[in-house]
C-alpha positions in Angstrom: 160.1 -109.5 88.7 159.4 -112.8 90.5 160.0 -115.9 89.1 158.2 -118.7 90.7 161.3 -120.9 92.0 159.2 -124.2 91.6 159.2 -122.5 87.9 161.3 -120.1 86.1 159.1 -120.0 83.1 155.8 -119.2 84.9 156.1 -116.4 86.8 155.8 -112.1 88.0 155.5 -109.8 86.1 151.8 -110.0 84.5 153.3 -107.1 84.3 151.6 -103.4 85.1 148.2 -104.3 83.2 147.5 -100.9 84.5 149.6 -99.0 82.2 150.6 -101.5 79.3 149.0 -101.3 76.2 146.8 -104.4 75.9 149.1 -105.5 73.0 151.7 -106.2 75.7 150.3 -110.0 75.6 149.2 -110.2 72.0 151.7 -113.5 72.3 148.8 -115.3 74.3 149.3 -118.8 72.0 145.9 -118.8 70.8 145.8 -120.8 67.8 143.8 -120.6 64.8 140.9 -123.0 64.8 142.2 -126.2 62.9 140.7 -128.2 59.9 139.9 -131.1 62.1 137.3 -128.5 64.4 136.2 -127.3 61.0 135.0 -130.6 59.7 133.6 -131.4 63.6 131.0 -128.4 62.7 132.6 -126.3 65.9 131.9 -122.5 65.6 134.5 -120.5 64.4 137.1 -118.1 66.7 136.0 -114.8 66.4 139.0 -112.9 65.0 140.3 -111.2 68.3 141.1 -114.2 69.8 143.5 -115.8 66.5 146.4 -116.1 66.8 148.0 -112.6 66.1 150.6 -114.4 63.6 153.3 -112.0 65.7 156.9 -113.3 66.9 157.2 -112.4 70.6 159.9 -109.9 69.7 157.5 -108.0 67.2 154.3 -108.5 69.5 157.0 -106.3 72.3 157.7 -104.3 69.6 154.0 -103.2 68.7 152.8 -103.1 72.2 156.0 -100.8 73.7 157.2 -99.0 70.4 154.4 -97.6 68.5 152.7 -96.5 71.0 153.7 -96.4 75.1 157.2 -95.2 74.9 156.4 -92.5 72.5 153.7 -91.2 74.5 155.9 -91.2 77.9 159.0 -89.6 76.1 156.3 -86.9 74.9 155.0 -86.2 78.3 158.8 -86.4 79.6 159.6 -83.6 77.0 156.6 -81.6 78.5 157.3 -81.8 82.3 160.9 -83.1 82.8 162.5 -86.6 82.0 163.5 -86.9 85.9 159.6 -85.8 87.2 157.7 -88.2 84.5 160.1 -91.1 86.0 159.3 -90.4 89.4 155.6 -90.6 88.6 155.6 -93.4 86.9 157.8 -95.2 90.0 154.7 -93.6 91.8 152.2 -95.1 89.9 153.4 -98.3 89.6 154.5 -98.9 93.0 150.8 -97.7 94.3 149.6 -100.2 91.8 151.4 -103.5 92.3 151.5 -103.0 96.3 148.1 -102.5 96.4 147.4 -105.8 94.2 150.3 -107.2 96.3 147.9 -106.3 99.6 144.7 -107.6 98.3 146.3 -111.2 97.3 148.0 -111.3 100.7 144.5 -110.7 102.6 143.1 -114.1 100.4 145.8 -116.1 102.1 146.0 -118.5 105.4 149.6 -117.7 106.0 152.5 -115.8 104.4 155.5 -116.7 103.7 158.1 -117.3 100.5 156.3 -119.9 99.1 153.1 -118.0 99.5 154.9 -114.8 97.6 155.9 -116.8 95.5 152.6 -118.1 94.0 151.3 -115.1 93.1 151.2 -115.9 89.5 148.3 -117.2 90.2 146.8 -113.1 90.2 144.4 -112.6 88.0 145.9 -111.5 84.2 145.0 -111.1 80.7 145.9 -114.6 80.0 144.0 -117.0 81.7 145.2 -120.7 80.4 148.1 -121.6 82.6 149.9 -123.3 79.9 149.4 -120.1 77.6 151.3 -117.8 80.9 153.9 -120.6 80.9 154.3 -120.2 77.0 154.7 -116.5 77.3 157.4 -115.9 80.3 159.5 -118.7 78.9 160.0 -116.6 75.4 159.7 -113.4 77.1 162.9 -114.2 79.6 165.6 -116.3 80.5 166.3 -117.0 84.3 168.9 -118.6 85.8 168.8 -120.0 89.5 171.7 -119.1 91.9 170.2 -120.2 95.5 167.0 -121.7 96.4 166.5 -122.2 100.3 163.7 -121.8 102.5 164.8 -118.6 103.4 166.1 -117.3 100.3 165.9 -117.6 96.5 168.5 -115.9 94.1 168.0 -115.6 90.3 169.4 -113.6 87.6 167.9 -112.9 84.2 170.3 -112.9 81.3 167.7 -111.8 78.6 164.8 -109.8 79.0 162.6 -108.6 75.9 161.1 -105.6 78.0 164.6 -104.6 78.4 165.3 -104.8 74.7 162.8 -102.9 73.9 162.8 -100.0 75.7 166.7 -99.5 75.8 166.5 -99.8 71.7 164.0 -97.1 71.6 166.9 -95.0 74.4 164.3 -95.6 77.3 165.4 -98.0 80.2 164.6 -95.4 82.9 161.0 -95.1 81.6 161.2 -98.7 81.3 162.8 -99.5 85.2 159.8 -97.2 86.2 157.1 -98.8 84.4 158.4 -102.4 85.0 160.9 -103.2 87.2 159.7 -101.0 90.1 157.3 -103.1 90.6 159.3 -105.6 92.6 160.1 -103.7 95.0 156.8 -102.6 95.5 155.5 -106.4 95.7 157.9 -107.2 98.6 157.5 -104.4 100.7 153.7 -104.6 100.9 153.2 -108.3 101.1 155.1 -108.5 104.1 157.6 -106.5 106.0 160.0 -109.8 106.5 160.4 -110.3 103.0 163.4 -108.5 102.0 164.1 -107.9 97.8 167.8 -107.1 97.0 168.5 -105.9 93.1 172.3 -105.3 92.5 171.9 -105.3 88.5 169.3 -104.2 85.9 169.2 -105.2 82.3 167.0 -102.0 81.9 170.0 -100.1 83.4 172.5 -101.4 81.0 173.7 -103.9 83.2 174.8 -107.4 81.7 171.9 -108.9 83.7 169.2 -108.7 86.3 170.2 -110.5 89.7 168.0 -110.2 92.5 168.0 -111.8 95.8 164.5 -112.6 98.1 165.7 -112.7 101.9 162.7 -113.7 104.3 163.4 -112.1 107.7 161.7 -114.2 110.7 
């Protein structure tokens, strides 16, 4: 997951629009159109983009629980629990390094601050503030080490992690989200080093990774 160091709350993981259910980011903050547009004669919202009226804990809920994690333990009782991991480590490794790749060919130079900024990827929530709005309810972070050559973090809560070790799945979920990191570091460029010695997905008691550029 990267987390911006310039900001926590905005960050990584738009994450694996490939395989997430579009509901994944119901939470987008769209709000219903007020009374003061209604009396300014402004068209109405069409009703996909209201505000879904979901906390973000339900809106993870819908998107992971009703319908992504059942379909993945379904396949994993069909070909093997262990196999439908490793494919989906597959899958979303080939996904993220190849968006990794394609941001990195857009750039002047690379380095941390450059890996860093790729929140700016294109996602299914467009307004800044809106991506802001999400991360910072969807995680908390804490800084350990910032440095030009480093940055440490943990992340103490996680609602990906919630919801797919309620529902007795952090290794689907590890596979389908958490993968990705490494995948991000190891094709942007082969300097940047990613270090993870705890997973909330794995039961640990948080996520701490550590970004080492090499060089």
């Amino acid at each position: 997951m990267i987390i911006k160091p310039s900001n926590l709350a905005s960050s990584r993981r738009e994450f694996l629009q490939g395989l997430f259910p579009a509901g994944a980011l119901l939470y987008s903050g769209c709000g219903l159109l007020s009374a003061s547009s209604r009396l300014q004669n402004k068209p109405a919202k069409h009703k996909f983009l209201e505000d879904s009226g979901l906390t973000m804990r339900e809106a993870f809920r819908f998107a992971f629980l009703w319908t992504y994690i059942p379909m993945m333990q379904a396949l994993a009782a069909q070909i093997g629990r262990e196999k439908l991991v490793e494919m989906v480590k597959e899958a979303t490794g080939i996904y993220w390094a190849q968006q990794t790749r394609s941001f990195a060919q857009r750039l002047q130079k690379k380095d941390r601050d450059a890996f860093f900024s790729m929140d700016t990827l294109e996602t299914t929530i467009d307004n800044a503030e809106h991506r802001k709005h999400f991360w910072s309810r969807a995680i908390t972070t804490q800084s350990i080490e910032d440095t030009p050559k480093s940055y440490e973090m943990k992340v103490t809560e996680c609602l990906w992690a919630q919801t797919f070790r309620e529902a007795n799945a952090g290794d689907i979920g590890f596979a389908s989200i958490c993968y990705g990191d490494e995948a991000m570091a190891a094709a942007f460029d082969q300097r940047l080093k990613f270090i993870r010695t705890k997973a909330l997905m794995k039961g640990d008691d948080c996520c701490h990774f550590r970004y080492v550029w090499e060089g």
